[in-house]
C-alpha positions as CSV (number, residue, x, y, z in Angstrom):
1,X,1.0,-12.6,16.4
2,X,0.3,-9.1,17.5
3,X,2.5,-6.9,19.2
4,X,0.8,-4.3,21.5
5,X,1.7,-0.9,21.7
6,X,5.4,-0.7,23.8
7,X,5.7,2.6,25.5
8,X,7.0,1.6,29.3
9,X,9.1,2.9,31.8
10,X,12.2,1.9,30.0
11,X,11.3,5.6,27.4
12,X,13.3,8.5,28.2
13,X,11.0,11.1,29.5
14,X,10.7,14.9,28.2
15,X,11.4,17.0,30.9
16,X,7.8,18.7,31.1
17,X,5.0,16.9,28.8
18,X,2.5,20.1,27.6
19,X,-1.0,19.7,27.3
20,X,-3.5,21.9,26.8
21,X,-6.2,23.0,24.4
22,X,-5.2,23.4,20.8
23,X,-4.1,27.2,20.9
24,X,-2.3,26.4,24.4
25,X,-0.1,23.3,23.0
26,X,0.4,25.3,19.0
27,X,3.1,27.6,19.7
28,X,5.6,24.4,21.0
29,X,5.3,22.0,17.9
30,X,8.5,22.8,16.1
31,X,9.1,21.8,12.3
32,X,9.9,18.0,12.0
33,X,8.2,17.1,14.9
34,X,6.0,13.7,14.4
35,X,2.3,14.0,14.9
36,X,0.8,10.9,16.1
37,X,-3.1,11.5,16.0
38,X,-4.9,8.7,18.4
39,X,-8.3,8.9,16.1
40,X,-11.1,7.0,17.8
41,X,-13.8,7.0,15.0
42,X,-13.9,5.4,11.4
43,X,-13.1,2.0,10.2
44,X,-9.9,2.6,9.2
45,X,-8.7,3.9,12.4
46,X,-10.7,1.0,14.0
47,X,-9.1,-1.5,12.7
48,X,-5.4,-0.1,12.7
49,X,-6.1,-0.3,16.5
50,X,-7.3,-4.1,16.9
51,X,-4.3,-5.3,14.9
52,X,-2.0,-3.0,16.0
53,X,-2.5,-3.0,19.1
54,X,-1.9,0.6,19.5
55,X,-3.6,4.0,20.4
56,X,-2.0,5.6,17.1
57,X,-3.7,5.4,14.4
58,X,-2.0,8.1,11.8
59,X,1.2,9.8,11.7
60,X,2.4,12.8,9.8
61,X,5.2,15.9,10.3
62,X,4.7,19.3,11.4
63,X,6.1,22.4,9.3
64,X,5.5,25.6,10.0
65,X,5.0,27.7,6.6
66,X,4.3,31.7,6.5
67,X,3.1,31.4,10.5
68,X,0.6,28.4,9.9
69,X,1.4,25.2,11.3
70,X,0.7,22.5,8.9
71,X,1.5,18.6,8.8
72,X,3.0,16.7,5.9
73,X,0.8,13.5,5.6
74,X,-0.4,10.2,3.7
75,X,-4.2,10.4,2.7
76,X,-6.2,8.1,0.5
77,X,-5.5,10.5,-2.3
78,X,-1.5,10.8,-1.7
79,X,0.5,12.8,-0.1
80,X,-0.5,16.6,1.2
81,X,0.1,19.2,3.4
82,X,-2.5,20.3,5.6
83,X,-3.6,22.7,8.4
84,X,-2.5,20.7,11.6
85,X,-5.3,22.8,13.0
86,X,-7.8,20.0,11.0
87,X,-7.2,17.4,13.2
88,X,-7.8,19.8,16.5
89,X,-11.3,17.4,16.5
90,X,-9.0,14.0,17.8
91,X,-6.7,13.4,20.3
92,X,-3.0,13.6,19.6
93,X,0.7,13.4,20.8
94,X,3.1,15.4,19.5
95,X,7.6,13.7,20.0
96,X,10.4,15.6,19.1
97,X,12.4,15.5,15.8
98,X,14.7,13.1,16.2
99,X,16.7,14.4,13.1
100,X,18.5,18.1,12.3
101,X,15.4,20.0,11.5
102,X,16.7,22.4,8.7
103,X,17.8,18.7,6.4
104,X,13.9,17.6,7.1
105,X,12.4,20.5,6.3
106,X,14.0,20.7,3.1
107,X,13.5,16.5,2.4
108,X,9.4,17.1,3.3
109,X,9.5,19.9,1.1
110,X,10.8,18.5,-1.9
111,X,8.7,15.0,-1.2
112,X,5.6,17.1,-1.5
113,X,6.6,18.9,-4.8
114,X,6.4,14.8,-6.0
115,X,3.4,12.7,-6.0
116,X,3.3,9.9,-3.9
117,X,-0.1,7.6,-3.9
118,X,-1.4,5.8,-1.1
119,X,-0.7,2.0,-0.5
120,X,-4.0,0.3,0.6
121,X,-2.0,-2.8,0.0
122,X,0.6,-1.5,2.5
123,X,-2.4,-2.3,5.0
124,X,-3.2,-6.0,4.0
125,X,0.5,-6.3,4.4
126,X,0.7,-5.0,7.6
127,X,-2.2,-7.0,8.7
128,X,-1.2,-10.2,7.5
129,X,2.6,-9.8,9.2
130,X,0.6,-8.5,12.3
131,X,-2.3,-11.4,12.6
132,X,-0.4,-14.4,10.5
133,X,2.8,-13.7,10.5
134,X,3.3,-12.9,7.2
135,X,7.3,-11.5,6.6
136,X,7.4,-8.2,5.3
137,X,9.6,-7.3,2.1
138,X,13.1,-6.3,3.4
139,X,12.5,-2.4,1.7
140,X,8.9,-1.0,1.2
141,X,8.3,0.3,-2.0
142,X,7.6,4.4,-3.2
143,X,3.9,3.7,-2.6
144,X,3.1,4.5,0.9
145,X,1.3,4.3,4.2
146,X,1.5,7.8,6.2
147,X,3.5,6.2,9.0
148,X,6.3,5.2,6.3
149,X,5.8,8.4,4.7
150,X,6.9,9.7,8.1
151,X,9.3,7.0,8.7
152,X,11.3,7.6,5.1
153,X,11.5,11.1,5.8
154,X,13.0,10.9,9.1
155,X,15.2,7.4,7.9
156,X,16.3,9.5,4.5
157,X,17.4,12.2,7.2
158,X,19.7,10.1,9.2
159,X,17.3,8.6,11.8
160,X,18.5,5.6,12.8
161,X,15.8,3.4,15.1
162,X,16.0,-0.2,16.1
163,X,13.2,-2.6,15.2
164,X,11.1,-0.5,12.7
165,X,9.8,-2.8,10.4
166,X,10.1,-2.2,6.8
167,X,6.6,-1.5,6.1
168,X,5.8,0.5,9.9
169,X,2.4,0.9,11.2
170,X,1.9,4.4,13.1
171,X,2.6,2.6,16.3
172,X,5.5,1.3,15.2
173,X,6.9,4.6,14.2
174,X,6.2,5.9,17.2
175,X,7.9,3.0,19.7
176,X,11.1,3.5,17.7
177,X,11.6,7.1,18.8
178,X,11.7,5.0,22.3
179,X,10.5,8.4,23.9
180,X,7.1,9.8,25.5
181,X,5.8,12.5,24.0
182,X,6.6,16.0,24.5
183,X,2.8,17.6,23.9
184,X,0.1,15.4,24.7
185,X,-3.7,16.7,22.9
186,X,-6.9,15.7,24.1
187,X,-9.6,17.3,22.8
């Protein structure tokens, strides 16, 4: 069973979506705010669309450090923090925190200080739940996926969606803020 990507008209909707080239839509990503990149190239990205069924293909959080805006994010090597500014070459949607900023700058922060490895399992598992149905364990474990990177951060901070699943692909992440986006990105 897969389940498609959910954003209808039942979302709340921003007030005013941006969108704009990357130096245009820079100055209005605020720290904590999810990053959900809609990559269109690469296998990986491939194939978290076809069994997710949804445009997002990575997630990770936006910090602002020393006037750079940077993301906090899940790559094959762990967990880093890099120039948001990197992925200027994909399309992207930017939502709002949904959690007191000041508490999740300070919870990213201190996650990075640790290392956190990458769980290509997390993927089959995904997969299989997605495509066979496959139950998920009821808590994912401190190996991680960058969507459930994203999700403990924002979970750890108080957030308190309905439906994620335990182990959440990026499109998951992003139905459970049950919002549109407030910066849309296309390059």
């Amino acid at each position: 069973r897969r389940r498609g990507h959910q954003l209808s008209s039942v979302l709340r909707r921003p007030e005013a979506v941006i969108a704009g080239t990357y130096p245009e839509i820079r100055p209005h990503v605020a720290d904590g705010d999810l990053v959900a990149v809609r990559s269109r190239h690469g296998v990986f990205p491939n194939l978290t669309r076809l069994i997710t069924g949804s445009p997002c293909t990575h997630t990770a959080i936006a910090l602002w450090l020393e006037g750079g805006l940077w993301i906090a994010e899940m790559r094959s090597g762990g967990n880093v923090l890099v120039p948001l500014s990197q992925r200027a070459h994909e399309d992207f949607d930017v939502f709002d925190c949904p959690v007191d900023r000041r508490n999740l700058r300070g919870r990213v922060l201190g996650l990075l200080r640790t290392k956190i490895d990458y769980d290509v399992g997390d993927l089959a598992r995904i997969a299989a739940h997605r495509l066979l149905g496959v139950s998920l364990p009821e808590q994912d474990d401190d190996v991680l996926v960058c969507s459930a990177f994203a999700a403990l951060v924002y979970l750890t901070c108080g957030w308190q969606p309905k439906g994620l699943p335990s182990i959440a692909a990026p499109g998951d992440v992003v139905d459970a803020f049950g919002v549109f986006p407030k910066i849309t990105y296309r390059r």
